[in-house]
VEXDREN-997054 format. One record per residue: residue number from 1; residue in three letters; x, y, z of N, C-alpha, C in turn. Coordinates in steps of 0.2 Angstrom, whole numbers, plus 5000, padded with zeros to 4 digits. Atoms other than C-alpha are relative to their C-alpha. Example, Ala and Ser with C-alpha at 12.3 -4.5 7.8 and 13.67 -1.06 7.14 Angstrom:
2
+-----+--------+------+------+------+------+------+------+------+------+------+
| num | residu |  n.x |  n.y |  n.z | ca.x | ca.y | ca.z |  c.x |  c.y |  c.z |
+-----+--------+------+------+------+------+------+------+------+------+------+
|   1 |    ALA | 5004 | 4994 | 5000 | 5062 | 4978 | 5039 | 5004 | 5006 | 5000 |
|   2 |    SER | 4996 | 4994 | 4999 | 5068 | 4995 | 5036 | 4996 | 5005 | 5003 |
+-----+--------+------+------+------+------+------+------+------+------+------+
END
This chain:
117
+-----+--------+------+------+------+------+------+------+------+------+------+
| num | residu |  n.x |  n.y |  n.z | ca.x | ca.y | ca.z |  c.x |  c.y |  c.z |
+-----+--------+------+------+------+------+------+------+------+------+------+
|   1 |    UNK | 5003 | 5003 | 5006 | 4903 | 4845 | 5179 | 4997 | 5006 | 4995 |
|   2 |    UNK | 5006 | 4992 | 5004 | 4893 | 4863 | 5172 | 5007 | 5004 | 4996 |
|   3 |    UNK | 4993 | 4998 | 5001 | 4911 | 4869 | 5173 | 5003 | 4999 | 4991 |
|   4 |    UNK | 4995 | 5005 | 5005 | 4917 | 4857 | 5159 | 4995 | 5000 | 4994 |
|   5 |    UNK | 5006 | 4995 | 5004 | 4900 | 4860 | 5150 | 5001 | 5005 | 4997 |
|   6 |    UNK | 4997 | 4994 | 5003 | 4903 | 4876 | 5147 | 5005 | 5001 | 4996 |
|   7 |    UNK | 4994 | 4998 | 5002 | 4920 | 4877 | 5143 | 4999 | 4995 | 4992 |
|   8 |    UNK | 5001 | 5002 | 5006 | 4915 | 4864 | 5130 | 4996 | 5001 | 4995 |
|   9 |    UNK | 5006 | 4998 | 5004 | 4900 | 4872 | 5124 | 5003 | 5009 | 4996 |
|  10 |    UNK | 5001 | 4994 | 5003 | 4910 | 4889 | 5122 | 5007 | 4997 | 4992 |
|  11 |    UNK | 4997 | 5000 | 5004 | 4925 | 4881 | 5111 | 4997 | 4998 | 4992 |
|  12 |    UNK | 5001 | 4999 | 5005 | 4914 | 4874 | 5100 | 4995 | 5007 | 4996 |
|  13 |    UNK | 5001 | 4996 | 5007 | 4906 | 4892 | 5095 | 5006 | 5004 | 5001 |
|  14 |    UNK | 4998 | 4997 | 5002 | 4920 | 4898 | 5094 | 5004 | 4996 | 4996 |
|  15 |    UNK | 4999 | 5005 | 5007 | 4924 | 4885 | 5081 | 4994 | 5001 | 4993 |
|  16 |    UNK | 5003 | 4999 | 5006 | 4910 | 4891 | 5070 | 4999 | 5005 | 4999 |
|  17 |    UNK | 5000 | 4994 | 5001 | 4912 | 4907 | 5070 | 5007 | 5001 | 4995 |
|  18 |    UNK | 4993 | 4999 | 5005 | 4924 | 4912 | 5054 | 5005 | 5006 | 5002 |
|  19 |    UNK | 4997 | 4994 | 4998 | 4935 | 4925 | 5059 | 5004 | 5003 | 4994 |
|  20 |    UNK | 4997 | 5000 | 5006 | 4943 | 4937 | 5045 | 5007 | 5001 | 5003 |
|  21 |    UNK | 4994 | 4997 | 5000 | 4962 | 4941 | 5044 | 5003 | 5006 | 4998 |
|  22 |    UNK | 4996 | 4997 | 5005 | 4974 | 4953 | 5039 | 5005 | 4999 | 5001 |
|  23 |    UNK | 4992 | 5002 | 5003 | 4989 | 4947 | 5031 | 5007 | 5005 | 5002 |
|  24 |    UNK | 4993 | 4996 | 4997 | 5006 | 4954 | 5038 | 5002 | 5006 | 4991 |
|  25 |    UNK | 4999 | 4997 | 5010 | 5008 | 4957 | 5017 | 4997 | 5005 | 5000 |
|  26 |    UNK | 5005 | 4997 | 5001 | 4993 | 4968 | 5016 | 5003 | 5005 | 5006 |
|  27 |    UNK | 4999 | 4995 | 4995 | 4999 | 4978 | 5033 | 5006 | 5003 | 4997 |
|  28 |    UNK | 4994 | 4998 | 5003 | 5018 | 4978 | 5024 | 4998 | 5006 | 4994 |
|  29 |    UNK | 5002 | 4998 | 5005 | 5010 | 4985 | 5007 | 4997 | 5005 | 5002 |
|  30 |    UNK | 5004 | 4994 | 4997 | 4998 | 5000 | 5016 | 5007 | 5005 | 5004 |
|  31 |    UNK | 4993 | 4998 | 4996 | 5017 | 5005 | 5028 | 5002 | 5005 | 4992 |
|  32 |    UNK | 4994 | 4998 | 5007 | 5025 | 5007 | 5010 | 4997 | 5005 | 4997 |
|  33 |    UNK | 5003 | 4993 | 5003 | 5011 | 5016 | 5003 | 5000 | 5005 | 5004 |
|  34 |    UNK | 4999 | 4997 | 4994 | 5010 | 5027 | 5017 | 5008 | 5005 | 4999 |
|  35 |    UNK | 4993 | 4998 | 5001 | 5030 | 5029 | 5016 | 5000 | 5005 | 4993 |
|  36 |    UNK | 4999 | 4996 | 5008 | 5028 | 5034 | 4997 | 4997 | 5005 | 5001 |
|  37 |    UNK | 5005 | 4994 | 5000 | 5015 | 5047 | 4999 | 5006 | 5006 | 5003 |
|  38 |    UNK | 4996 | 4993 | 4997 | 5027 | 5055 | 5011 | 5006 | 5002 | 4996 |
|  39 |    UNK | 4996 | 4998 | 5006 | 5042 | 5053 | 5000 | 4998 | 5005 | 4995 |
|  40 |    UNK | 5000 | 4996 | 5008 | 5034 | 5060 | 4986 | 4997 | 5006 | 5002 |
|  41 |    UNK | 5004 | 4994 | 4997 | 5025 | 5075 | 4997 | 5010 | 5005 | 5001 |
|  42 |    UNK | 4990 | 5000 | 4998 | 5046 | 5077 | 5004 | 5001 | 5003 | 4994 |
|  43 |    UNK | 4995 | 4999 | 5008 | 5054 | 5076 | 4985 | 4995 | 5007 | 4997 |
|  44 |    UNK | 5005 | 4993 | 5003 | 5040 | 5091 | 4980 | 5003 | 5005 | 5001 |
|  45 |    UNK | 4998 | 4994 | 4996 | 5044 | 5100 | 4992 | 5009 | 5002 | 4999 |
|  46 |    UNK | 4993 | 4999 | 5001 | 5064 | 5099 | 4990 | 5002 | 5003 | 4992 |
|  47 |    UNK | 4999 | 4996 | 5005 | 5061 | 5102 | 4972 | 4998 | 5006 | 5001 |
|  48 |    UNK | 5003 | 4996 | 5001 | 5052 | 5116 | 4974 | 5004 | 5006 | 5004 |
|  49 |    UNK | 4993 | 4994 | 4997 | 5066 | 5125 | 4987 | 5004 | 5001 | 4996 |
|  50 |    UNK | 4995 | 4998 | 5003 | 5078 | 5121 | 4975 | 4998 | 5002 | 4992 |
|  51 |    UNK | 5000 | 5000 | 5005 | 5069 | 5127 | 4962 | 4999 | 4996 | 4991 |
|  52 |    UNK | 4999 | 5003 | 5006 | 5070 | 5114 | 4950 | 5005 | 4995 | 4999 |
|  53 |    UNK | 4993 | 5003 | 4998 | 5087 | 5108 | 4952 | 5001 | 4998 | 5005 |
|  54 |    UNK | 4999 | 5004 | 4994 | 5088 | 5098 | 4966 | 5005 | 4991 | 5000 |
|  55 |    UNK | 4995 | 5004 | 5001 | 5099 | 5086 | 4959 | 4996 | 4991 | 4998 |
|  56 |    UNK | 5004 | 5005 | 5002 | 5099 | 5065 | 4954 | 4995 | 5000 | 5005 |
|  57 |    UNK | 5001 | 5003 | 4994 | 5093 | 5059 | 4971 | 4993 | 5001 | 5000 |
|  58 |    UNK | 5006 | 5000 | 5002 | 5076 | 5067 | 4967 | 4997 | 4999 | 4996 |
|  59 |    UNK | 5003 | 5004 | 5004 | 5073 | 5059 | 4953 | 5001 | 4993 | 5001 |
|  60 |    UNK | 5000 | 5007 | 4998 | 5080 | 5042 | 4958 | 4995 | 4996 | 5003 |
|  61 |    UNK | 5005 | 5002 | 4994 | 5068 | 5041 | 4974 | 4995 | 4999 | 4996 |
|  62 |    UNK | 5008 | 5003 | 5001 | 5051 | 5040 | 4965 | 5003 | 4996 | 4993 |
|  63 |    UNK | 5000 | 5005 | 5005 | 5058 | 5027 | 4951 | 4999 | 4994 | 5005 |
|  64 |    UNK | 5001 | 5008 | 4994 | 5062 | 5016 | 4969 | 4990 | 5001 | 5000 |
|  65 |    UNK | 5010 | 5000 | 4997 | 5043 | 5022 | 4975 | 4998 | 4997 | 4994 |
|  66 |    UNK | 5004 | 5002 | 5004 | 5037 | 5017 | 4959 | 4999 | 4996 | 5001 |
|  67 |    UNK | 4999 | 5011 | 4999 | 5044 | 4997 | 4960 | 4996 | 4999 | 5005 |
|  68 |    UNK | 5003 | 5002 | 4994 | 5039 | 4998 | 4976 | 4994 | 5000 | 5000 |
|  69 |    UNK | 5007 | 5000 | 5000 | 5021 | 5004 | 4974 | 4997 | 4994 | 4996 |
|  70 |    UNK | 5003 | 5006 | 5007 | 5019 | 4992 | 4958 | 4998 | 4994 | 5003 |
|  71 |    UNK | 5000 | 5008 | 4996 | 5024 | 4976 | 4970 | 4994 | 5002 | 5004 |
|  72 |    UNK | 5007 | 4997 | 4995 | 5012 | 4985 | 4984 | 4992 | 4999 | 4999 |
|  73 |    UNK | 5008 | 5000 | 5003 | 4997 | 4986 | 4972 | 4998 | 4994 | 4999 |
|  74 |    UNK | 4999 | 5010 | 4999 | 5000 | 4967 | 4968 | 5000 | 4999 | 5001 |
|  75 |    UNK | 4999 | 5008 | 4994 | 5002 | 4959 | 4984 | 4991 | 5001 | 5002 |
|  76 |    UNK | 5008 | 4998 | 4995 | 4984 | 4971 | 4991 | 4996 | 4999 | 4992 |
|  77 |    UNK | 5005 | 5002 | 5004 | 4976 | 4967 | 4972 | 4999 | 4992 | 5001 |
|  78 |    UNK | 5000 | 5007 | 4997 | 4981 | 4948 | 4976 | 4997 | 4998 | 5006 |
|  79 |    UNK | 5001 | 5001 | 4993 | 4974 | 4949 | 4992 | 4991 | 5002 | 5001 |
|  80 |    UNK | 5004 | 4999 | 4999 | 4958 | 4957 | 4987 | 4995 | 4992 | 4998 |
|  81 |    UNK | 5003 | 5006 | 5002 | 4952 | 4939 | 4978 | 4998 | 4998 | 5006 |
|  82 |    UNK | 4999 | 5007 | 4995 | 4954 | 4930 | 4995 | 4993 | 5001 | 5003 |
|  83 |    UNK | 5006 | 4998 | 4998 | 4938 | 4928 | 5004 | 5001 | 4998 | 5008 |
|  84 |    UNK | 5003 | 4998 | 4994 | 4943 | 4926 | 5022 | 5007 | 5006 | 5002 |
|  85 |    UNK | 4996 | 4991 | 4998 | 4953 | 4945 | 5022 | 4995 | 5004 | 5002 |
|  86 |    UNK | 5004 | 4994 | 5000 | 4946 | 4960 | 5030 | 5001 | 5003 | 4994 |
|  87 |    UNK | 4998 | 4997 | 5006 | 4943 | 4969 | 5014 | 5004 | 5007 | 4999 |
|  88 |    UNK | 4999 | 4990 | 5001 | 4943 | 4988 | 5019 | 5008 | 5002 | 5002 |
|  89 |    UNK | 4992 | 4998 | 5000 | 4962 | 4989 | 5025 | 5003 | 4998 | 4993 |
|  90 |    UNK | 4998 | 5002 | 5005 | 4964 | 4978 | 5010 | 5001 | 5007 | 4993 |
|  91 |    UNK | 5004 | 4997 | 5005 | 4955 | 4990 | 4999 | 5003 | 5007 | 5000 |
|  92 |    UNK | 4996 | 4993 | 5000 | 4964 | 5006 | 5005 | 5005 | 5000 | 4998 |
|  93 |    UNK | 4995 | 5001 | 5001 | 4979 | 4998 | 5003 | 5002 | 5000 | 4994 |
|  94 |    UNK | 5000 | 4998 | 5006 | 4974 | 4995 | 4986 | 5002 | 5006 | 4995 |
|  95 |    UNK | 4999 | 4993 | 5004 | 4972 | 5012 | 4981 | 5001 | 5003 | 5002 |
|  96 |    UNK | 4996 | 4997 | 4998 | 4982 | 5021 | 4989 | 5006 | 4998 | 4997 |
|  97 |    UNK | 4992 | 5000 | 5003 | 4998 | 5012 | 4980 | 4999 | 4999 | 4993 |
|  98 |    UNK | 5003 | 4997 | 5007 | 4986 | 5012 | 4964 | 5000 | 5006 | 4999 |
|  99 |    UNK | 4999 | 4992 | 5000 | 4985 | 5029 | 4965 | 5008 | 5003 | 4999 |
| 100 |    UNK | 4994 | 4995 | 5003 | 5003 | 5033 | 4967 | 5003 | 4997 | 4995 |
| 101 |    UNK | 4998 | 5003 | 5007 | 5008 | 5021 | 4953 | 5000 | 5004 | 4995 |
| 102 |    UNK | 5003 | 4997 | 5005 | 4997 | 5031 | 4942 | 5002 | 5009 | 5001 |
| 103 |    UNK | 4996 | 4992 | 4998 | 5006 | 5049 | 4950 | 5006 | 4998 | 4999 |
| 104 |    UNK | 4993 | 5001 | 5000 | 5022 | 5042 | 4948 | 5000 | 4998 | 4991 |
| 105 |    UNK | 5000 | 5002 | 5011 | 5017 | 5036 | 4927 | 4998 | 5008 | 4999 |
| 106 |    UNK | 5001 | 4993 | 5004 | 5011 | 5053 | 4925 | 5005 | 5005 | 5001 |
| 107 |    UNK | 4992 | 4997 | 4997 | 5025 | 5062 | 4933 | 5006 | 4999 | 4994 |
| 108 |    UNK | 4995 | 4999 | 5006 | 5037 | 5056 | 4921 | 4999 | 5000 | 4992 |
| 109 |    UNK | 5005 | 4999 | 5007 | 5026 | 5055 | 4906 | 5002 | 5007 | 4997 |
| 110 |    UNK | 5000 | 4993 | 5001 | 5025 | 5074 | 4908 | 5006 | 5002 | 5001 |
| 111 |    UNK | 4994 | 4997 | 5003 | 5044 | 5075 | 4910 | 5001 | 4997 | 4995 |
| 112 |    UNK | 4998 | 5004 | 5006 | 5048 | 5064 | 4896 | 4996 | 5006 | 4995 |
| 113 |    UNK | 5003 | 4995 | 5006 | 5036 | 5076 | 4886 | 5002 | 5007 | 4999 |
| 114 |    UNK | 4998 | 4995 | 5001 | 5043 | 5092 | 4892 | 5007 | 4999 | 4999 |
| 115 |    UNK | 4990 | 4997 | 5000 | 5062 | 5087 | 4892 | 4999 | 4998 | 4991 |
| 116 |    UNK | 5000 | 5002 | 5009 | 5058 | 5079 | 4872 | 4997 | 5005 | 4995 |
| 117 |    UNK | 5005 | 4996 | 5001 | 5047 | 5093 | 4869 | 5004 | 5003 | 4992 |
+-----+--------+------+------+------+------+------+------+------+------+------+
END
């Protein structure tokens, strides 16, 4: 009978304990950021062997990274409202593909200014 006590005395705290999550979206979104950063560390670096010319492919890749960080920045700014998320994975997640949003808008900014120049 102590046995059965127990066992029922410990389900219910662990029924009143909140517990937080993290969303598979939120771990998805962080991967990507992560991915991009290296992409765009890579693509530097290939411009920078070939000079300048390195052909489309380096410029195509950070138009994808863009789209992609753009959604990324949305799922983990969507996810910071929520109140049973851990925040702080949430919150890197955020600025981390906030951040390269804003390196990938200025990046072409700055070509767009120097090739209209």
């Amino acid at each position: 009978m102590d046995n059965y006590k127990a066992a029922k005395w410990r389900k219910r705290r662990i029924l009143k304990i909140a517990t937080k999550k993290l969303p598979v979206s939120v771990i998805a979104a962080f991967i990507l950021g992560v991915l991009s950063l290296i992409m765009f560390i890579a693509m530097c670096i290939i411009s920078v062997i070939n000079l300048g010319n390195a052909g489309q492919i380096v410029g195509i890749v950070p138009i994808i990274s863009l789209i992609v960080n753009a959604w990324a920045f949305f799922v983990s700014y969507r996810n910071l409202k929520r109140e049973d998320v851990k925040k702080g994975p949430v919150s890197v997640s955020a600025f981390l593909n906030g951040g390269m949003v804003i390196v990938y808008l200025v990046l072409y900014l700055l070509g767009f200014y120097i090739m209209f120049r």
